[in-house]
N, C-alpha and C positions, 0 to 999 in steps of 0.2 A: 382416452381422449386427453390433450392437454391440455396446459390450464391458460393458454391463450386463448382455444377455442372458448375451454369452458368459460369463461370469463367473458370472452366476445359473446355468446350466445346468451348469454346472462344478463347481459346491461343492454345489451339487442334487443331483446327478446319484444317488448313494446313495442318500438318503433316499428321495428319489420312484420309486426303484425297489422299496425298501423297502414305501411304502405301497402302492404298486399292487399288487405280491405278496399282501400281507396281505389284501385286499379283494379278489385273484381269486381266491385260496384259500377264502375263508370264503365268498365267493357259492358259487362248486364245489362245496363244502361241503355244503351247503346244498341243492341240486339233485339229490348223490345220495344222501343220509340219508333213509330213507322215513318218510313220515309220513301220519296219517290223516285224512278228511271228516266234516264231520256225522254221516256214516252209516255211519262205521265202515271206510271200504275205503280201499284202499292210496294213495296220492298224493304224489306228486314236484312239489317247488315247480319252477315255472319258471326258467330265469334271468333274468327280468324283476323278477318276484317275490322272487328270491333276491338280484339288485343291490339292486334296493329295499330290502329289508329292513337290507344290511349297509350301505347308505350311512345312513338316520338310525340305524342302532344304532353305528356310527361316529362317529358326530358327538353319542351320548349325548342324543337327543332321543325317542327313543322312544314311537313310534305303537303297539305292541302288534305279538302276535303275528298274521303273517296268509301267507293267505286264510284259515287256518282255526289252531286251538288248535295247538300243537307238541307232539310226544311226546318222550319224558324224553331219546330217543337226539339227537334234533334242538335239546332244549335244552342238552346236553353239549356241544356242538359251537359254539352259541352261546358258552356261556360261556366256550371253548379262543378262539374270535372276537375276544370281547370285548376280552379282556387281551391279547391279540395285536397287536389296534387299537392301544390303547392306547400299549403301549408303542412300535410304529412311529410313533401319533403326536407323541410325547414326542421319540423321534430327527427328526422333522423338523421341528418348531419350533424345538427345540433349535440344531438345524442353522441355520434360517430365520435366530433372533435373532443366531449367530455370524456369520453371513454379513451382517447389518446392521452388525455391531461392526467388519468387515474394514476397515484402512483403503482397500483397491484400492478394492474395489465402493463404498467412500463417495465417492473418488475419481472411480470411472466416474459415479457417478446426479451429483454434482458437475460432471464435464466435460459429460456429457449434455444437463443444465438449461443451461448455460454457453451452450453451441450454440445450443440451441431459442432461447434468449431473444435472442441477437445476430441469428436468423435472422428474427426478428419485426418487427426495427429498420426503421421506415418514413420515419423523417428522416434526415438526414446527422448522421454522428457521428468524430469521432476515438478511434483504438485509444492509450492511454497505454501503452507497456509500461515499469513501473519506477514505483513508489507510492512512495519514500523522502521526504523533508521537499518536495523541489523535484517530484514528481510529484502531491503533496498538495497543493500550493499552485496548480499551476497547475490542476489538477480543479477546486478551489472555483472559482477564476476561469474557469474555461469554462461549468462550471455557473450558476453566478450569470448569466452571459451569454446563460444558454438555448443552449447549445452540449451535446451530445451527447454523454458519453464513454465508453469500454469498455475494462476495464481490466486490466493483465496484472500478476503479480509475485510472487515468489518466497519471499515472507516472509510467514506466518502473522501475523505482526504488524500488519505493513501493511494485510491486509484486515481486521482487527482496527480499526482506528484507523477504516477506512471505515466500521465497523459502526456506530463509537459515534460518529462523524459524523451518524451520520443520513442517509448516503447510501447505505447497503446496496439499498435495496428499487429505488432506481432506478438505479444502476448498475449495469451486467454486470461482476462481477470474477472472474477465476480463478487460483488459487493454479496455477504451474505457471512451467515455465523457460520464461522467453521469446523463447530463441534458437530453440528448436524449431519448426519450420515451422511442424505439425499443430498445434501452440496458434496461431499465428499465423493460421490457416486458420478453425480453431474462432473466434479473435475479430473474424473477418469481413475482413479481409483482400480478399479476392475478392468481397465483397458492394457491390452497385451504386451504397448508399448510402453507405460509410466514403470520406471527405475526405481524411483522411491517417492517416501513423504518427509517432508521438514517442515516441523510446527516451530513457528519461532516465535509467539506469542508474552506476551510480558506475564501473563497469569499462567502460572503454572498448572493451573485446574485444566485450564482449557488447551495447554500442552499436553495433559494426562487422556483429555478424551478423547483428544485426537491420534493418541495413540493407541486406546482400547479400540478407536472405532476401526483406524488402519489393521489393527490384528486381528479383527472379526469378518471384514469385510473383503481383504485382499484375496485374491483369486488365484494369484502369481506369491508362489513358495519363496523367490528368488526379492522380494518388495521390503527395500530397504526402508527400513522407517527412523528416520533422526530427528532428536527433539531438546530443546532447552528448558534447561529445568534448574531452580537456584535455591532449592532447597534439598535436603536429603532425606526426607518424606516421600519428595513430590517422584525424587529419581529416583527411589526404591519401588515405589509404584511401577513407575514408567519400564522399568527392567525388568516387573516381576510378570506384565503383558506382551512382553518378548519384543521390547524396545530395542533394535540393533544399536544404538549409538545414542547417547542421552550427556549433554554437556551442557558444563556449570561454566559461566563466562570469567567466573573469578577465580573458582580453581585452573580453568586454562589457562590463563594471564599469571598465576602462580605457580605454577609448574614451568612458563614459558621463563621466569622470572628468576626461578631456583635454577633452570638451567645456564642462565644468562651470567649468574655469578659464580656458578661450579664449572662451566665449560665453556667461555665466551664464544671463543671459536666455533664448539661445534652449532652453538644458538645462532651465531652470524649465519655461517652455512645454511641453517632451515629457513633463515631469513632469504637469503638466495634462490633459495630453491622456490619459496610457496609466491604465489601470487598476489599481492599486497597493495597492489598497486601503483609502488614505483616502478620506474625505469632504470635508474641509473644506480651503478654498482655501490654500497657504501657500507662503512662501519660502524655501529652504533658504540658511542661509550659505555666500555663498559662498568657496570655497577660492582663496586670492591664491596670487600668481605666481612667490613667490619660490624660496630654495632649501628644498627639499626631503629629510627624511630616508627612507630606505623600511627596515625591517630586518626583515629573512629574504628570500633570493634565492633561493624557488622560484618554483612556478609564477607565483603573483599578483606578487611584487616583480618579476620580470622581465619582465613584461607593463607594469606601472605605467613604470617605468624607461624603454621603449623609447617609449610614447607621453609622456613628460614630458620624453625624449631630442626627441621630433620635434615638439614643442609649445619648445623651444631654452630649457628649463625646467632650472636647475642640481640636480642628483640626487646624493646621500651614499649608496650602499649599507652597510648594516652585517648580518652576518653568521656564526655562529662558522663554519661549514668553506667560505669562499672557492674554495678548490679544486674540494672536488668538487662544490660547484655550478657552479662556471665563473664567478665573478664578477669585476666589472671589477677594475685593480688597485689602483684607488683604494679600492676597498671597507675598513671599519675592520674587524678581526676582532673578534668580540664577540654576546652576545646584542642586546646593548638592553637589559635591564633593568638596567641598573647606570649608576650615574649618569656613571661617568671614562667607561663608554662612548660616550655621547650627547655629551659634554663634546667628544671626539676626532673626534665627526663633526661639529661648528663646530653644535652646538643654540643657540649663543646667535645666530648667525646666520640658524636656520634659521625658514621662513613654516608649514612643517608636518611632521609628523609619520607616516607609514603602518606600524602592528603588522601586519606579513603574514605572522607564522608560523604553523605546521600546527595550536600549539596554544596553548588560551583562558588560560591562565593565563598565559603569558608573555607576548599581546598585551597582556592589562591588566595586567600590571607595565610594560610598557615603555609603554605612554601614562601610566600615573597616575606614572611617575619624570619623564617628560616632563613632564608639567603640573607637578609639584610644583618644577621648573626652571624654568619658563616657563609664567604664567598664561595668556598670551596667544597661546600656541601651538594652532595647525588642529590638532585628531588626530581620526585615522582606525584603526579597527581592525577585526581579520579575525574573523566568527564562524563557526569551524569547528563547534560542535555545537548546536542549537537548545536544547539542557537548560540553557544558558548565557546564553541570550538575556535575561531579568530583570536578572542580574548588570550585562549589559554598557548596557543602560537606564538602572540604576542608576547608573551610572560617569559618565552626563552627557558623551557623547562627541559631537564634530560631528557624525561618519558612522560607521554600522556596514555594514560590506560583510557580508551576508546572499545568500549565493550564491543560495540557493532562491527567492528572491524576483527576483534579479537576472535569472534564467532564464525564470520562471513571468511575466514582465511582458513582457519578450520574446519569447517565443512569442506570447503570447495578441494582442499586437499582430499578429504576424504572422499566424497564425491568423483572428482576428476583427476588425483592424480594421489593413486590408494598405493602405489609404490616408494613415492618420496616418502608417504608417513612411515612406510617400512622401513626405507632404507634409513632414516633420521633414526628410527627408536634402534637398528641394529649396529650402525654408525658408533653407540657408545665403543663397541668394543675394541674400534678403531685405536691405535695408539692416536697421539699428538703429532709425531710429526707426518701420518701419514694423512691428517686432516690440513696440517699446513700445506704440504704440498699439494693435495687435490687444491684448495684453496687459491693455490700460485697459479696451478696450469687451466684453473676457471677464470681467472683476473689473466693470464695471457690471450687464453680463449677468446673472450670475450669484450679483453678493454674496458669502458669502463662502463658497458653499456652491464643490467643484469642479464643472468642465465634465465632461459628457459626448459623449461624439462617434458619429455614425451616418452611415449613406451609403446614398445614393441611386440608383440605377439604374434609367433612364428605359426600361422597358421592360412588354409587355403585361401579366408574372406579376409583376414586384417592385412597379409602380406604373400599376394598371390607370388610375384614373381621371384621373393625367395624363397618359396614351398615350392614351385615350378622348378629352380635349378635344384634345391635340394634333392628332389626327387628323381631329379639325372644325375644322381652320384657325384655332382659338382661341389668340390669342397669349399664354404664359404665360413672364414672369420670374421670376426668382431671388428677386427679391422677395417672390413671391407665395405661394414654397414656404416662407418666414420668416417666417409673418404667422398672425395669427390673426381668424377676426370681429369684426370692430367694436373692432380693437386697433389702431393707429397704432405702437406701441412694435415694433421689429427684436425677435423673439424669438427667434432663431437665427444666429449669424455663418458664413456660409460661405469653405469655406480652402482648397478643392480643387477645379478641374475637370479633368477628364480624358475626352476627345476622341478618338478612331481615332490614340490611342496620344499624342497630345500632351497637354502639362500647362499648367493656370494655376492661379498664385499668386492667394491672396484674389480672386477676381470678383468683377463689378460687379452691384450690384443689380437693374441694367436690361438685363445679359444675359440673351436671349432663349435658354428649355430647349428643348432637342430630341430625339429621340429618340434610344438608346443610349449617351447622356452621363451621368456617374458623379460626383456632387458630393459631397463632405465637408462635414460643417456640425458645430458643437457650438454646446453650450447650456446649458439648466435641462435636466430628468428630466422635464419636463412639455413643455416645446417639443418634447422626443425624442417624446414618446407624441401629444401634437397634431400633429407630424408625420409622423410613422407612418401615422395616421390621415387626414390629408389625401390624401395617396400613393392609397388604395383607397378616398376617398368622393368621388363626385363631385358630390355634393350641396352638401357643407362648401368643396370647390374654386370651385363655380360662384358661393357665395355668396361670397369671396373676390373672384372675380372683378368678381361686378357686386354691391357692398353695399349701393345701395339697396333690393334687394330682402329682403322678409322674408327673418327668422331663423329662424322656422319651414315645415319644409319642407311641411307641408298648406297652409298659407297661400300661399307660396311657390308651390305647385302651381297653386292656385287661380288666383293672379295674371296666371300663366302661362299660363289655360286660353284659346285653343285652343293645345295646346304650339308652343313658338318653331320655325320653321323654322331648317334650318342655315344658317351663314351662308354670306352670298355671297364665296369667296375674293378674289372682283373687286372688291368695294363695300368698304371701309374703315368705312364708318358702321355696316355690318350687327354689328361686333365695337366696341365702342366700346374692347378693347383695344389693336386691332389698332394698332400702330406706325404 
């Protein structure tokens, strides 16, 4: 039974005993009060007749008296009915509307709707449990991606913010803890179609048991589970319950950071490629080599610190309690916002500056005393609350580390497009100049709009109509999944293949596709959707193939009439593609 019923029938339970009392009394009633016929002689209504009559005198609709007139003793007893009715039904409305105001039962018909609608879900989706800034950020981005989400979290607020998003009517969200199994079950968990879980939760405890619960409770072997965690406790836990994916916002932003100043270009490039949420093509300044101020040694400084340590990058910690953070002991005691501070940690020698404390006001006093010291000084600063975000735009600073976004761009890579994170980590072994020219012929590509990137998989359901020619011996390149009708101009750069588990860097236009092979390409927004389309027509393909043939396919058809026999695998001339 559920617990709307149970609940309904529970705070019911009076009332409706109440009414049905009143209504078998007044029928009874009714049945033994005597009364008379046309013709004068005695007559006892039936109890058909007697329900009948007290159900529309009940309900104050009244049909009249019947089968026959009433006598004075049978209208006494109506009228004791009437107000009887009445007021039983006054206590059960009454009832009815309290039992609407209850928060449980708003709760239960809430959980209820919650279930039905995730059980409806007939595409593959991700469960988000934890809506805060970095769980709202990364929704838009799945969403906008035609990704699927269903979503859990604990704050009124938060589904609030969904509401006035605009995304209430197509999101499943429910207000509720979502360390608790049974919501996790309710948000499909064990349903055929959920891909994975992503706790993004600011307490790590509660990222941890949503990750024991996803590992005990998943049904589907293949149920990705990713979770944040910002301690190294919390993520050893979280890996030791077969956590697939477990990330620290600070060591991301520090690795993104260390690459930024050891490889600018290849950092620009991943900038390109992931989805960030700009538009338009551009280059971040980059951050030079030298020495380095960081001030506050929590989480983020000591993440920066070790990768600027192993990048053999010289590092000034400042910090006012040294101690009980455990900082090095070269560290300066100090906030940073005071100018002898900055002075003592060698700022006239330093290349840059990082504000990594917990809070917004002291980041931006300790860059704006910085700049006001050194025009020419890198800063970097931390925004712990998103209400702050204007402020720190205003401030004109190189980089803002914005955790929510540093997470929500890293999932959704991971998530949606599990090939750029390959291709970026294999990328290193690219020389330089073979990154500047990809780099040139994406900025021809593209102008100055950014790239997008999509992928391919050469099989019956993701790309019927090139497994349909492959499978007629038709020889189809790389080239030819780049191309457009009666277009000579590359419309798309491919960056990726991957193979029965091997990888290549940038392929050649005249590798030949084959079946089961997985290629990465980016582009325009229009090569993405002309290519999409290529993949499942094979009309658009064949013309591709052979371009003197019309461009329209009635004509085309005609052309063709008696249609072409398949080609002879043996005969080379029957394909004029064929190699």
């Amino acid at each position: 039974m559920s617990s709307v019923i149970f609940i309904f029938l529970r705070r019911m339970r009076l009332p409706l005993i109440v009414l049905i009392l009143v209504y078998a009394l007044a029928a009874l009633g009714l049945t033994l009060v005597p009364g008379q016929d046309n013709n004068g002689d005695l007559h006892y209504l039936s109890f058909f007749h007697a329900f009948y009559f007290v159900s529309f005198m009940g309900s104050t609709i009244g049909f009249g008296e019947i089968p026959y007139p009433f006598t004075d003793p049978q209208r006494a007893w109506v009228l004791v009915s009437i107000y009887t009715s009445v007021i039983a039904w006054l206590f059960t409305i009454g009832s009815l509307l309290t039992l609407f105001q209850d928060p449980a039962f708003k709760r239960a018909i809430t959980f209820q709707a919650f279930r039905n609608k995730v059980k409806r879900q007939r595409e593959n989706f991700w469960i988000i449990c934890g809506l805060g800034t970095t769980g709202h950020a990364l929704m838009e981005r799945l969403i906008d991606n035609n990704i699927n989400v269903v979503v859990i979290d604990s704050k009124q607020s938060s589904l609030d913010a969904l509401e006035l998003a605009d995304y209430g009517g197509r999101v499943p969200a429910l207000l509720a803890d979502m360390t608790i199994p049974e919501n996790l079950v309710a948000a499909g968990i064990g349903h055929k179609d959920c891909t994975g879980v992503i706790s993004l939760a600011s307490d790590d405890n509660a990222n941890l048991k949503v990750a024991v619960v996803a590992n005990q409770l998943q049904d589907n072997p293949n149920l990705t589970v990713i979770c944040r965690s910002e301690s190294e406790d919390a993520t050893r836990n979280m890996k030791s319950f077969g956590t697939n994916v477990v990330l620290n916002p600070f060591e991301t932003f520090a690795n993104q950071f260390g690459l930024a100043i050891h490889d600018h270009q290849l950092y620009t490039l991943g900038q390109w490629l992931t989805d960030n949420g700009e538009t338009t093509l551009s280059e971040d300044k980059a951050p030079p080599a030298g020495h380095w101020i960081i001030c506050g040694y929590g989480r983020l400084g000591k993440s920066l610190e070790a990768i600027l340590k192993k990048r053999q990058i010289d590092v000034t910690v400042v910090d006012p309690e040294p101690e009980s953070h455990q900082a090095p002991r070269s560290c300066v005691v100090g906030r940073g916002t005071e100018a002898e501070t900055l002075i003592k940690a060698d700022l006239a020698s330093a290349s840059g500056i990082v504000a990594a404390t917990s809070d917004d006001s002291d980041n931006l006093s300790i860059v704006m005393t910085a700049k006001e010291l050194r025009q020419d000084l890198f800063t970097i600063a931390r925004l712990n609350s998103f209400s702050n975000d204007v402020i720190f735009r205003a401030a004109e600073l190189d980089l803002v580390i914005r955790r929510n976004e540093v997470l929500a761009d890293r999932i959704l890579s991971i998530v949606d497009r599990p090939l750029v994170t390959q291709f970026l980590r294999l990328a290193h072994q690219l020389p330089k100049h073979a990154i500047q020219n990809l780099m040139s012929a994406i900025r021809t590509n593209t102008g100055s709009s950014k790239p997008v990137s999509w992928r391919y998989s050469i099989n019956s359901e993701k790309t019927p109509a090139i497994n349909q020619l492959l499978s007629e011996e038709y020889a189809i390149t790389v080239e030819d999944l780049v191309q457009q009708p009666n277009k000579s101009s590359m419309q798309a750069i491919p960056l990726l293949l991957v193979e029965d588990g091997n990888t290549k860097l940038l392929p050649e236009l005249t590798d030949q596709v084959r079946p089961n092979q997985q290629y990465l390409f980016c582009g325009t927004r229009k090569a993405r959707r002309n290519s999409l389309r290529l993949c499942k027509d094979v009309d658009l393909l064949d013309q591709i193939l052979h371009p003197d043939r019309h461009a329209i396919p009635v004509l085309r058809w005609l052309s063709n009439y008696p249609p072409r026999s398949q080609p002879d695998r043996n005969d080379p001339s029957a394909n004029p593609r064929n190699p």
